[in-house]
BAPA-789739 format. One line per 10 residues: number of its first residue (from 1); their letters; for each residue z, x, y of C-alpha. Coordinates in pm, whole numbers, plus 50000, padded with zeros to 5 digits. Example, Ala and Ser with C-alpha at 12.3 -4.5 7.8 and 13.67 -1.06 7.14 Angstrom:
BEGIN
1	AS	50780/51230/49550 | 50714/51367/49894
END
This chain:
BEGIN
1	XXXXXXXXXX	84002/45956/08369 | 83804/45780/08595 | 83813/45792/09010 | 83923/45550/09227 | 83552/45497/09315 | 83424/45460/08976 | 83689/45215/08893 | 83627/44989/09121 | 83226/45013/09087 | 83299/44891/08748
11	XXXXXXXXXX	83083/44575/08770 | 83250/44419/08405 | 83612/44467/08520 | 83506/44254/08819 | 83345/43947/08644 | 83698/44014/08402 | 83937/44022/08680 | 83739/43703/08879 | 83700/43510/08534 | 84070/43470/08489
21	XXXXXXXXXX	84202/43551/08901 | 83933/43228/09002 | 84092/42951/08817 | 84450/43066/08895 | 84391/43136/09293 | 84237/42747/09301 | 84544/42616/09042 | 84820/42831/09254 | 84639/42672/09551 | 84748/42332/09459
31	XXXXXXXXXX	85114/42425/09423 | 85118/42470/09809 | 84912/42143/09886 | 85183/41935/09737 | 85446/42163/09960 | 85181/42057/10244 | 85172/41695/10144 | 85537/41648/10161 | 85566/41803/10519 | 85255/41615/10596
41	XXXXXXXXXX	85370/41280/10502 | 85737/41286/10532 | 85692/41495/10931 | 85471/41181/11032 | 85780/40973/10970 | 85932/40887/11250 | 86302/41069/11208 | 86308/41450/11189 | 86553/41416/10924 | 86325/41264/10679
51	XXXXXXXXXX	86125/41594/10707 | 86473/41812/10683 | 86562/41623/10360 | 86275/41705/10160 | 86295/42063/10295 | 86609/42090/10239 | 86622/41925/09858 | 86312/42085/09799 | 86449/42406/09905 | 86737/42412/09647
61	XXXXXXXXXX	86497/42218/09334 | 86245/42522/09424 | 86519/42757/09402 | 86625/42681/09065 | 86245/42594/08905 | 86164/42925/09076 | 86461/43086/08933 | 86331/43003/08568 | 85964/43104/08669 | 86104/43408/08453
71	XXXXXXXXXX	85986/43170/08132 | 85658/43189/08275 | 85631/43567/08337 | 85792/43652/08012 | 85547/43454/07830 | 85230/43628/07952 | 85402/43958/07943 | 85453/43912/07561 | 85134/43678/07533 | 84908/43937/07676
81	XXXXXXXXXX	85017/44196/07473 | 85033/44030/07148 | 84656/43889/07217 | 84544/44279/07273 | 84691/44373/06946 | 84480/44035/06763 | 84895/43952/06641 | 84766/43579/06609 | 85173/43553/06448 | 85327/43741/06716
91	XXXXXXXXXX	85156/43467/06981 | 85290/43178/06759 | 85636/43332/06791 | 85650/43353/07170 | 85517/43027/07235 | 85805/42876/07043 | 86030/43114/07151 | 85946/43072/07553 | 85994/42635/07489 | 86315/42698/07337
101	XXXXXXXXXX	86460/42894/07599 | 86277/42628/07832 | 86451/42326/07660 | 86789/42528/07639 | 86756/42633/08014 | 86694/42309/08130 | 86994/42148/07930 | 87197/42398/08073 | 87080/42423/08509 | 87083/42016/08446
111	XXXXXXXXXX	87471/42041/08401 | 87546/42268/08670 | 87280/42138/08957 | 87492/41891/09102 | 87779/42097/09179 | 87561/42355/09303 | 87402/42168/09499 | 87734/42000/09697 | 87837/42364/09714 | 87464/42474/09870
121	XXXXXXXXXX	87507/42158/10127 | 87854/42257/10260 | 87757/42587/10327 | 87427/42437/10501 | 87643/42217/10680 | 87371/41942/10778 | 87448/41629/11027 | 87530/41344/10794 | 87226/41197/10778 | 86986/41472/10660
131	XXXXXXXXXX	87320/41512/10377 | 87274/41152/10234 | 86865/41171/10212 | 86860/41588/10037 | 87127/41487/09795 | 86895/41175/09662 | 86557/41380/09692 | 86769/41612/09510 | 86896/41405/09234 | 86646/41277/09180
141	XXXXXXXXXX	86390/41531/09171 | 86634/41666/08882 | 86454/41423/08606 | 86154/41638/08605 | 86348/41975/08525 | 86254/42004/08144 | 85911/41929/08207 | 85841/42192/08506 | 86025/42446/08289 | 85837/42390/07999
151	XXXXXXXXXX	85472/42411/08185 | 85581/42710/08366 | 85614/42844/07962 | 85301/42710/07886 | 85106/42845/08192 | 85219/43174/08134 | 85165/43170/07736 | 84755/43047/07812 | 84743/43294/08068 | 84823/43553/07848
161	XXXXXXXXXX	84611/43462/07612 | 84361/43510/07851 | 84269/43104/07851 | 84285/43054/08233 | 84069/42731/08229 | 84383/42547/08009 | 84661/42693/08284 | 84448/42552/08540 | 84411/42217/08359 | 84794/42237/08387
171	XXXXXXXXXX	84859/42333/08698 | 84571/42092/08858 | 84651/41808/08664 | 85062/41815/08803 | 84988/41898/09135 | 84689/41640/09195 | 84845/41389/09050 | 85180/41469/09282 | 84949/41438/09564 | 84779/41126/09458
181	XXXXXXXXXX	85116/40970/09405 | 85312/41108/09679 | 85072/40910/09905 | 85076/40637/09732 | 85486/40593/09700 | 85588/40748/10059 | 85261/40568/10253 | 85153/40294/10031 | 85472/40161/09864 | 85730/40309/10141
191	XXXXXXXXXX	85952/40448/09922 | 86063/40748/10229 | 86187/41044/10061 | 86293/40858/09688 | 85878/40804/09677 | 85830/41178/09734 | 86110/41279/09411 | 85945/41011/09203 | 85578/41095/09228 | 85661/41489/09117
201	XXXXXXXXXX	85901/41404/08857 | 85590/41176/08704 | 85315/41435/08755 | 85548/41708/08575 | 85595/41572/08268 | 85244/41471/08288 | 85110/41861/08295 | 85379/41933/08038 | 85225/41716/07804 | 84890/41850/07849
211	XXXXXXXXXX	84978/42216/07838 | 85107/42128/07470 | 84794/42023/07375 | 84622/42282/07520 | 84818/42571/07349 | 84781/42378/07034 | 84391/42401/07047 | 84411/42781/07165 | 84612/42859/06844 | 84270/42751/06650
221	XXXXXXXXXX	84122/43047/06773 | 84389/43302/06701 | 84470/43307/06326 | 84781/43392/06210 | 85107/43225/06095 | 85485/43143/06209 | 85686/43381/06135 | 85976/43129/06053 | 86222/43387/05908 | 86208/43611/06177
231	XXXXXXXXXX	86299/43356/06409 | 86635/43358/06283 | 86708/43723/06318 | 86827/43888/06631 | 86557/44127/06637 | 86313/43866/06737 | 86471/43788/07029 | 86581/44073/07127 | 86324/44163/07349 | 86241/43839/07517
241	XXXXXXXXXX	86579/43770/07637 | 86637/44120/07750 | 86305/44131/07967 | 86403/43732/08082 | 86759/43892/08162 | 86589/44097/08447 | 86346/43870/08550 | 86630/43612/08609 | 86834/43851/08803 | 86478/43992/08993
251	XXXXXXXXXX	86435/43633/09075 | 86786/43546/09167 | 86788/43788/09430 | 86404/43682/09541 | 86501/43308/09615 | 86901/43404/09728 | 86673/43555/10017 | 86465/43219/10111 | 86809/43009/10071 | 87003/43226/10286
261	XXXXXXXXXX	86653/43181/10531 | 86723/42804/10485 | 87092/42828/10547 | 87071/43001/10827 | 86749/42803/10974 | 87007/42506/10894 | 87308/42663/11159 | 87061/42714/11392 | 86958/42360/11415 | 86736/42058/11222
271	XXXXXXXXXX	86429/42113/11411 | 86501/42498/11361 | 86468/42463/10976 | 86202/42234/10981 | 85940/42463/11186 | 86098/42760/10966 | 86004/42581/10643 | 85648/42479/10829 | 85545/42851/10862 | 85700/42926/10510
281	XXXXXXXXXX	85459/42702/10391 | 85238/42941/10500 | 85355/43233/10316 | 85320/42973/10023 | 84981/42959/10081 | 84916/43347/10094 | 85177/43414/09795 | 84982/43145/09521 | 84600/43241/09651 | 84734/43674/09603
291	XXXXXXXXXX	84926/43574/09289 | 84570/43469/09135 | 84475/43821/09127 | 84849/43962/09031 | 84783/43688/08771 | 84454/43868/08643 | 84668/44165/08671 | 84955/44065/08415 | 84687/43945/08137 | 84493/44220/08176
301	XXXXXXXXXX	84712/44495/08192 | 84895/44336/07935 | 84620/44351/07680 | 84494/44696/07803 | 84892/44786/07706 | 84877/44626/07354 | 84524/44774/07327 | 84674/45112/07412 | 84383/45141/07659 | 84413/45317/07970
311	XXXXXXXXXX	84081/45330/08158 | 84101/44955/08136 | 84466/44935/08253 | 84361/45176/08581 | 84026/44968/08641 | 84174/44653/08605 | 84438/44750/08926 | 84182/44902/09112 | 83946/44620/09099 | 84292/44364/09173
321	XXXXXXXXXX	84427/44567/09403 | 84119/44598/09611 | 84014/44258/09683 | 84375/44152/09675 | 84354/44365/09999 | 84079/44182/10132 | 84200/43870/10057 | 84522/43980/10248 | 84323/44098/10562 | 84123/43746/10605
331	XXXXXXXXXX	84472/43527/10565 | 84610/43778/10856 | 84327/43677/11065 | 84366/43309/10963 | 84717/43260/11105 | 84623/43497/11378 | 84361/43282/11516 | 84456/42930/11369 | 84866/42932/11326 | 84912/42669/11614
341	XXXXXXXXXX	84662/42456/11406 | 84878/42514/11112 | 85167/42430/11199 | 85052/42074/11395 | 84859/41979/11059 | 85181/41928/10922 | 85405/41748/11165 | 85354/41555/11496 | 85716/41604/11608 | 85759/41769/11927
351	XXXXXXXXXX	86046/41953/11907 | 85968/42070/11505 | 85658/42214/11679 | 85804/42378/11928 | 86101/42558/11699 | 85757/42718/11512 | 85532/42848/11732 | 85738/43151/11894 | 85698/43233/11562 | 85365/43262/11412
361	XXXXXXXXXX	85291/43644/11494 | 85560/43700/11164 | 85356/43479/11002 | 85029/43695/11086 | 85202/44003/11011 | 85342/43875/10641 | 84997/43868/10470 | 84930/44240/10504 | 85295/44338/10383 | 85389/44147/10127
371	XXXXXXXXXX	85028/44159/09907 | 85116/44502/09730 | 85440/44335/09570 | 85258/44028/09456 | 84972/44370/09263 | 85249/44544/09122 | 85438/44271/09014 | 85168/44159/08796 | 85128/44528/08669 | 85529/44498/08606
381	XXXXXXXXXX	85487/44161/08385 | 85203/44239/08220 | 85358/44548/08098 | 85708/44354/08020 | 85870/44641/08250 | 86149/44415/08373 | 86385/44646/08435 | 86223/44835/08675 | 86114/44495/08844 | 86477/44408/08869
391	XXXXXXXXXX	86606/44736/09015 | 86346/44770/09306 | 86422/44381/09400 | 86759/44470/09374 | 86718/44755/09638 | 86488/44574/09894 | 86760/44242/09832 | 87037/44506/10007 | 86824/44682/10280 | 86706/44328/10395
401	XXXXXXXXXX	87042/44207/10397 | 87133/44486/10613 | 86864/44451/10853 | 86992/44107/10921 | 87342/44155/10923 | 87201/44425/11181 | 86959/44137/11357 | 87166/43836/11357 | 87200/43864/11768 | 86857/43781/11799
411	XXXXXXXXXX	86895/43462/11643 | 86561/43293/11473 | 86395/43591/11542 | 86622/43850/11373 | 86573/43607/11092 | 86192/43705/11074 | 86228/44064/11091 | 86465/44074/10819 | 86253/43868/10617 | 85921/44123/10731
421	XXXXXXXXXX	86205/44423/10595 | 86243/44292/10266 | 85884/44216/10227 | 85825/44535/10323 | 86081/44727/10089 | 85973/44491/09766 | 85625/44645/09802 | 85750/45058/09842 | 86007/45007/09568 | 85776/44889/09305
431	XXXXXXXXXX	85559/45150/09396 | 85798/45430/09366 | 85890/45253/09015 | 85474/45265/08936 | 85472/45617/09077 | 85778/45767/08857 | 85677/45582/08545 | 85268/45724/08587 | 85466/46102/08604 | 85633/46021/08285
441	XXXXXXXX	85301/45889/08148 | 85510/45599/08019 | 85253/45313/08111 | 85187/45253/07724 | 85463/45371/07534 | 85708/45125/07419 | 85982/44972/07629 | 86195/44807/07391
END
């Protein structure tokens, strides 16, 4: 077994990691310019509840899309693995699988989103005005649920197939096009907030389309046949609804804690939740460029899994893990040196300024603590070891919730330093998880 040190002087798991972590890190990257563009465009508007509204609606659409980023995880979990084994079948069988469950899943969050959402606002309790604007965002922003669900299926299949230029295509193609139109409906056509809905429910089914076509063509190169009849049997499914069962409740508990940041932002005032969401955007930033390398992580540890090969599963999280660290260090420093820049980029309203910049140590600090849960959850996916993913979350979920229970006297910033706790906990939970299943030497045995 290799060393630390020769792992990571292992010059072809570098060019491996970097061929699939590049395209991902400058895809992810465009997920939080369209979060950027929104601020941008809606905070030089001139009423601060314009900006609240598509915080606010974007808030709860994000929560439920991210909710359902399980179909994307799942999917290069399985993908991965199936590719390292050459199962050219197995791959046709979770592609179809992963847009069923995305069609179903939509059909199903469509029906209960409104409700939720009247429920979500009442507990927000938001002057009337900012109420009237997030539910129409909202609604509709709701049009483009089957196609985000089904690209988030489709990203994660190429990824695990190891075809990071077509979930890029994806990826670039939505979000670019969101930009292009956003600007184009809020500034050129002033359609306000409505504009800013329209413009990503277009550029979503857009990406959707492509990503078919994409994972069509990648099938060419991976022969093999649906397995039609197994499709029918339990067995089949078995396993991807039991590792999407703890992803979904791992992810449930990951976005209850950024709505219950929003709902309490929201008590503590409009301009409160706008700078909040400002410096989130942020963590946004950090989270997508770090998940390119937790990315790199899931494919390739996946296929080192299904290879049954472990030198390449340990150099492959040496080599992520180490400039994942790096990568960490230099966004620290950013918001260190240039938060205050940051946060007036986005909005030219006084007081939304103002609510943000007592703030933007936290942001600093969030960089360094939260990159080793973004690495491990990528080891976690790629080795479909939901479960595990899903009790760690659930512990950090409780011990941040008791911090700020414990904090709430110190208002917006007791906020923050429950947030830094459960950042903080996500990151030595998983590792205790890693640690306890590398005694076991369960890392390639099966888990299902």
């Amino acid at each position: 077994m290799p060393s630390l040190l020769d792992a990571w002087r292992h010059a072809p798991t570098h060019r491996r990691v970097w061929a699939l972590a590049a395209p991902m890190i400058l895809s992810n990257l465009s997920v939080p310019l369209v979060a950027l563009v929104d601020a941008t465009v809606i905070g030089h508007l001139p009423h601060t509840q314009q900006l609240g509204a598509v915080v606010v609606g974007g808030s709860l659409y994000a929560m439920l899309v991210g909710v359902f980023g399980i179909l994307r995880m799942s999917a290069t979990g399985f993908a991965a693995q199936a590719a390292g084994r050459g199962d050219g079948s197995a791959l046709r069988r979770v592609l179809l699988q992963s847009l069923a469950l995305a069609g179903l899943i939509a059909l199903l969050v469509g029906l209960l989103a409104i409700p939720l959402s009247d429920l979500a606002l009442r507990l927000m309790r938001p002057s009337a005005q900012l109420d009237a604007l997030t539910r129409d965002f909202f609604h509709a922003r709701l049009l483009g649920l089957p196609a985000t669900l089904a690209s988030a299926a489709l990203v994660g299949w190429l990824l695990g197939t190891q075809n990071a230029r077509g979930a890029l295509a994806v990826m670039l193609t939505t979000n670019l096009l969101n930009v292009a139109l956003n600007l184009w409906f809020v500034l050129g056509l002033d359609w306000g907030v409505l504009g800013s809905a329209r413009a990503s429910v277009i550029a979503e089914w857009c990406g959707a389309l492509l990503g078919l076509v994409l994972a069509w063509r990648t099938l060419r190169r991976h022969p093999g046949v649906l397995p039609v009849r197994t499709l029918s049997q339990w067995r089949s499914w078995r396993a991807l609804l039991a590792v999407n069962r703890d992803i979904l409740i791992r992810s449930l508990a990951l976005h209850l804690v950024f709505f219950l940041i929003t709902v309490q932002g929201t008590r503590l005032g409009d301009a409160t939740v706008a700078g909040n969401a400002l410096l989130l955007n942020g963590l946004l930033v950090v989270a997508f460029a770090l998940d390119g390398l937790a990315h790199a992580v899931e494919a390739l540890c996946g296929h080192a899994i299904g290879a049954g090969d472990r030198v390449t599963l340990r150099r492959s999280l040496v080599v992520a893990g180490g400039w994942s660290l790096l990568g960490s260090l230099a966004f620290a420093l950013l918001f260190l040196l240039g938060g205050r820049l940051f946060v007036e980029l986005q909005s030219d309203i006084v007081e939304v300024r103002a609510a943000a910049y007592p703030y933007l140590p936290y942001l600093a600090l969030l960089p360094l603590i939260a990159v080793w849960s973004y690495l491990l959850d990528g080891l976690f996916i790629g080795a479909t070891r939901a479960r595990e993913m899903r009790n760690a979350m659930l512990v950090s979920l409780a011990l941040g919730l008791l911090a700020g229970w414990l904090l709430q006297d110190l208002g917006n910033h007791g906020l923050w330093l429950a947030f830094l706790c459960f950042m903080s906990m996500r990151g030595i939970c998983l590792a205790i998880q890693a640690q306890l299943l590398r005694q076991r030497n369960a890392w390639l045995a099966p888990n299902h």
